[in-house]
C-alpha positions in Angstrom: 0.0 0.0 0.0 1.4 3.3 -0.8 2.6 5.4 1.8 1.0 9.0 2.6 3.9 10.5 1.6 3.9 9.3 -2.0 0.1 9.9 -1.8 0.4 13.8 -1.1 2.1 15.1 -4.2 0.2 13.5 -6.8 -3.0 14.7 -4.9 -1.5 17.7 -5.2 -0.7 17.7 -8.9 -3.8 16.6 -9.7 -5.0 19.7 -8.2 -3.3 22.1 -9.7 -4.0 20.6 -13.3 -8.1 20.6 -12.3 -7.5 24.2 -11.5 -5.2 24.5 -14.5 -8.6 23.6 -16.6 -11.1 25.3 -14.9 -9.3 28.9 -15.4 -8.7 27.8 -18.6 -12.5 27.7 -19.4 -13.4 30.7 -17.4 -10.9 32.5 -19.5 -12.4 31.2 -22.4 -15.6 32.5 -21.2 -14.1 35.8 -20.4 -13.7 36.4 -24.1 -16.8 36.2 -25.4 -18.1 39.4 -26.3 -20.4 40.8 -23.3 -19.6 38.5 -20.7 -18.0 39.2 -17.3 -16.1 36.8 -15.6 -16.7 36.6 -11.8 -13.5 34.3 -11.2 -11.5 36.3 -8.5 -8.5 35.5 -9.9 -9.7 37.0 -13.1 -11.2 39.9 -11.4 -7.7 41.1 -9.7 -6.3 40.5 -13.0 -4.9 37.1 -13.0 -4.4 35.2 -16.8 -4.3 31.9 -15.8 -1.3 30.8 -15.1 -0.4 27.9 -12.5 -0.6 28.9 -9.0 3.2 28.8 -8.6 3.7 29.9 -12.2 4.9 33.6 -12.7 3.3 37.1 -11.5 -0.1 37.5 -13.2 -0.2 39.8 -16.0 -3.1 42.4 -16.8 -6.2 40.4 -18.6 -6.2 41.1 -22.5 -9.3 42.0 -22.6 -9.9 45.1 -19.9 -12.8 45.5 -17.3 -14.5 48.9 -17.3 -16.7 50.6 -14.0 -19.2 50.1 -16.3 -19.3 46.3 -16.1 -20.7 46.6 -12.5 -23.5 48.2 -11.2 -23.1 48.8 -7.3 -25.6 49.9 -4.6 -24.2 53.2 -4.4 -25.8 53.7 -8.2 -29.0 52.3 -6.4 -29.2 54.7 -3.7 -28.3 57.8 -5.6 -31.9 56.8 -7.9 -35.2 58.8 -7.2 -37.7 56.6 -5.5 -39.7 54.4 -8.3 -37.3 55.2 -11.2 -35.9 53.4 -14.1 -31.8 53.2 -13.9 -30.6 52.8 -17.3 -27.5 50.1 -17.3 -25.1 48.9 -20.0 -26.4 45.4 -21.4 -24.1 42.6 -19.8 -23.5 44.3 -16.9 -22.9 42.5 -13.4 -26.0 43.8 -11.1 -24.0 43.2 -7.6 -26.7 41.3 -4.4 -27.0 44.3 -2.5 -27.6 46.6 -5.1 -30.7 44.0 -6.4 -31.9 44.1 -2.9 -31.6 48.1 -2.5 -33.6 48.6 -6.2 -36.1 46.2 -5.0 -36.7 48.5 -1.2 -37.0 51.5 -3.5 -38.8 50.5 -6.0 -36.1 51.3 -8.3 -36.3 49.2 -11.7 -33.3 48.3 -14.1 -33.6 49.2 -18.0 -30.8 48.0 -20.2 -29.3 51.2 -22.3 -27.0 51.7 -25.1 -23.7 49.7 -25.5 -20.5 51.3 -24.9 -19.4 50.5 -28.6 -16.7 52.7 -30.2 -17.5 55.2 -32.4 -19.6 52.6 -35.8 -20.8 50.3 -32.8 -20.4 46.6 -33.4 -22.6 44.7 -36.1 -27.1 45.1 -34.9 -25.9 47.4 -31.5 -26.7 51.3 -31.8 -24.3 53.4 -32.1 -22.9 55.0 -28.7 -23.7 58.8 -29.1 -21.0 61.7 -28.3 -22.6 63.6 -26.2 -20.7 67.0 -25.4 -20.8 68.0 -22.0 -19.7 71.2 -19.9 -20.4 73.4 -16.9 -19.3 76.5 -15.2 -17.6 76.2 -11.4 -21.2 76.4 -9.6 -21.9 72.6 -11.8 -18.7 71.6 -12.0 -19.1 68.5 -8.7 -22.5 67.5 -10.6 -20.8 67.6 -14.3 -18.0 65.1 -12.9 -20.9 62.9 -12.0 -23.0 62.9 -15.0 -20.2 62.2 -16.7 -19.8 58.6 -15.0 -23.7 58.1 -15.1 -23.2 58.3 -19.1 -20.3 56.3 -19.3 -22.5 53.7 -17.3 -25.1 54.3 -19.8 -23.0 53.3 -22.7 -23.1 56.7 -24.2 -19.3 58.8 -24.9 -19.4 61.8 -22.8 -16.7 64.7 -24.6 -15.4 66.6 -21.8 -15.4 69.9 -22.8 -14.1 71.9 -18.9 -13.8 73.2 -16.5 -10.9 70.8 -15.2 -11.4 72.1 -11.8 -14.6 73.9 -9.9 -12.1 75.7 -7.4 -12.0 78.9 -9.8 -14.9 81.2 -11.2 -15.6 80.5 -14.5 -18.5 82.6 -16.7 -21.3 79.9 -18.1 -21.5 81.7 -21.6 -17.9 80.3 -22.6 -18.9 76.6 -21.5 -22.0 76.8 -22.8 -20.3 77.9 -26.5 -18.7 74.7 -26.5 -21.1 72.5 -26.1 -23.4 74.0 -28.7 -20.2 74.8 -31.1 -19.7 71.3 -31.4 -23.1 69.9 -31.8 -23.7 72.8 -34.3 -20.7 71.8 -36.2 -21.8 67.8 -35.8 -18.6 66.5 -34.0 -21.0 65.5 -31.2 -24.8 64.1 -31.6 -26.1 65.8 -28.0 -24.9 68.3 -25.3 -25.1 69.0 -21.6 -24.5 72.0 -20.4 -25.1 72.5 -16.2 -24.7 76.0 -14.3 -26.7 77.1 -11.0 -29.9 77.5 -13.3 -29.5 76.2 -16.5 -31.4 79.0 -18.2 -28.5 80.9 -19.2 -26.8 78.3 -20.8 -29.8 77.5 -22.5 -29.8 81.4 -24.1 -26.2 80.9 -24.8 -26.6 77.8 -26.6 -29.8 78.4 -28.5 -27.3 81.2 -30.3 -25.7 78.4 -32.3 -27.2 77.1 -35.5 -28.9 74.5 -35.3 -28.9 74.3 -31.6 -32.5 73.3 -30.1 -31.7 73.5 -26.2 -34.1 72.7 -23.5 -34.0 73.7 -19.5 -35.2 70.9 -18.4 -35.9 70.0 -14.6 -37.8 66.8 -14.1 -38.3 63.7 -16.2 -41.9 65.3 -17.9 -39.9 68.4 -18.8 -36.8 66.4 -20.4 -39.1 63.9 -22.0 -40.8 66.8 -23.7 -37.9 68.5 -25.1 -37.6 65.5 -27.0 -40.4 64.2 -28.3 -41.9 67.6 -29.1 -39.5 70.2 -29.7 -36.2 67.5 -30.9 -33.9 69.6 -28.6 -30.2 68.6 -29.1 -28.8 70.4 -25.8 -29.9 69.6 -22.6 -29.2 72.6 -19.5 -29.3 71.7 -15.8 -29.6 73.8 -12.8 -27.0 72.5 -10.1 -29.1 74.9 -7.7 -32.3 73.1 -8.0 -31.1 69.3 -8.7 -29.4 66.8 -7.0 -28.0 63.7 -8.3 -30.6 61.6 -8.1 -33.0 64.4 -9.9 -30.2 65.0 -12.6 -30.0 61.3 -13.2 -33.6 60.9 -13.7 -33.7 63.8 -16.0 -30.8 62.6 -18.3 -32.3 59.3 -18.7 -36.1 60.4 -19.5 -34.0 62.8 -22.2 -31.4 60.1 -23.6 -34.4 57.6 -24.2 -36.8 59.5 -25.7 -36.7 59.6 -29.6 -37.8 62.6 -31.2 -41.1 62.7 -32.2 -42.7 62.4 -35.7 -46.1 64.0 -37.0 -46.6 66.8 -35.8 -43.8 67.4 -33.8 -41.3 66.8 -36.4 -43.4 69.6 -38.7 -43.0 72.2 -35.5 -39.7 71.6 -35.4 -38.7 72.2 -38.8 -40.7 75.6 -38.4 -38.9 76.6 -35.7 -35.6 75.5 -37.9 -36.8 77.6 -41.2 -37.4 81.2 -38.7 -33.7 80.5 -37.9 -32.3 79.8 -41.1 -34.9 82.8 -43.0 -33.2 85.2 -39.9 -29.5 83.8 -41.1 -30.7 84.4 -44.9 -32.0 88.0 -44.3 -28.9 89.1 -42.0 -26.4 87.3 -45.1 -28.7 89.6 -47.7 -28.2 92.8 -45.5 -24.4 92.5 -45.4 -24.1 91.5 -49.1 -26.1 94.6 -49.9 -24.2 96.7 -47.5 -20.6 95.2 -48.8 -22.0 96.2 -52.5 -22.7 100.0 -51.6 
């Protein structure tokens, strides 16, 4: 009869190759496209080699904040909302639990595809996003709810909320660059959000809506096919901002009659452009 000691090592090698195999497959389920591993090895980065093989290496193919959707997400949700998630993602016990006290319900948004999305997904938008120093804390956190969301969120300042900035400059951005088409949607957010939205509807093209609850937001959409959204920091908190953002993100613009108003409102701003073009050709000509 073999002795213990001759036992114990191939036990042990036997071990390691059955753990060899199963990493092996959770890798292999690692790669398919949407799927998150929960293996803690693979979660702190591990690539499967033996357990006395070298240091692990980063994973090939990167996890994202995005991948996980924590109670903290949970708890920042109005009562009885919808919290818009990126499809695949990892929904963590405590945060199922939380949703389900406050009545909060998970929706599955946009994938976080790059720019041309992959083959039957949408499209992520570019969605241009600024504030002056009064919005500046609730920008840097609308910018993580719309990375969450799948969209891509264009950074466009301040890079710090510590100095005074004036909300007309911000503003410009955002609407400069949905004007010019480098980004599909904007987000401007100041104490109010009315100036921005004066500064903004300057811009050709620019349709932006001060919008402070989900009706408001939903109707800037559907109805008038606003392409900047403003936000008072004053008068929302996070929870309110989210809820706003989402009822505005998900709603299409609206067809019918709603499309016809908002090509009228289009044609007063390009018949003002053509009038103020005639005027200066005329004066140029004198």
């Amino acid at each position: 009869m073999p002795s213990r000691d001759d036992i114990t090592p191939k036990l042990r090698a036997i071990a390691r190759r059955a753990a060899r195999r199963a990493l092996g497959a959770e890798e292999a389920r690692g790669a398919a496209p949407g799927h998150v591993s929960v293996s803690p090895r693979l979660e702190a980065g591990a690539t499967g080699a033996a357990p006395n093989g070298p240091a692990p290496t980063a994973p090939s193919r990167p996890r994202e904040d995005r991948d996980l959707v924590a109670e903290g997400l949970v708890r920042a949700s109005a009562r009885g909302s919808e919290l818009v998630v990126p499809p695949g993602a990892r929904i963590t016990p405590l945060a199922k639990e939380l949703a389900f006290q406050r009545g909060v319900r998970f929706v599955s948004g946009r994938s976080a595809e790059p720019e041309g999305g992959a083959p039957g997904r949408p499209r992520a938008r570019r969605i241009a996003v600024a504030s002056d120093h009064g919005g500046f804390a609730l920008k840097e956190k609308l910018l993580l709810l719309l990375r969450e969301m799948g969209e891509r969120p264009l950074d466009l300042g301040p890079a710090t909320g510590d100095v005074s900035v004036d909300y007309p400059d911000f503003a410009a951005l955002v609407a400069r660059d949905v004007s010019e088409g480098r980004a599909d949607l904007g987000i401007v957010v100041d104490g109010a959000g009315i100036g921005s939205a004066m500064v903004a509807n300057k811009l050709p093209g620019v349709l932006a809506a001060n919008c402070w609850d989900e009706r408001t937001a939903r109707n800037a959409r559907e109805h008038n096919h606003a392409n900047v959204l403003t936000l008072g920091s004053g008068h929302l908190d996070l929870a309110a901002a989210r809820a706003v953002i989402a009822a505005f993100l998900m709603t299409p613009a609206g067809a019918g009659r709603h499309a016809r108003r908002a090509d009228k409102t289009r044609a007063v701003e390009a018949e003002n452009l053509r009038a103020r073009t005639l005027a200066r050709t005329f004066d140029e000509e004198r």
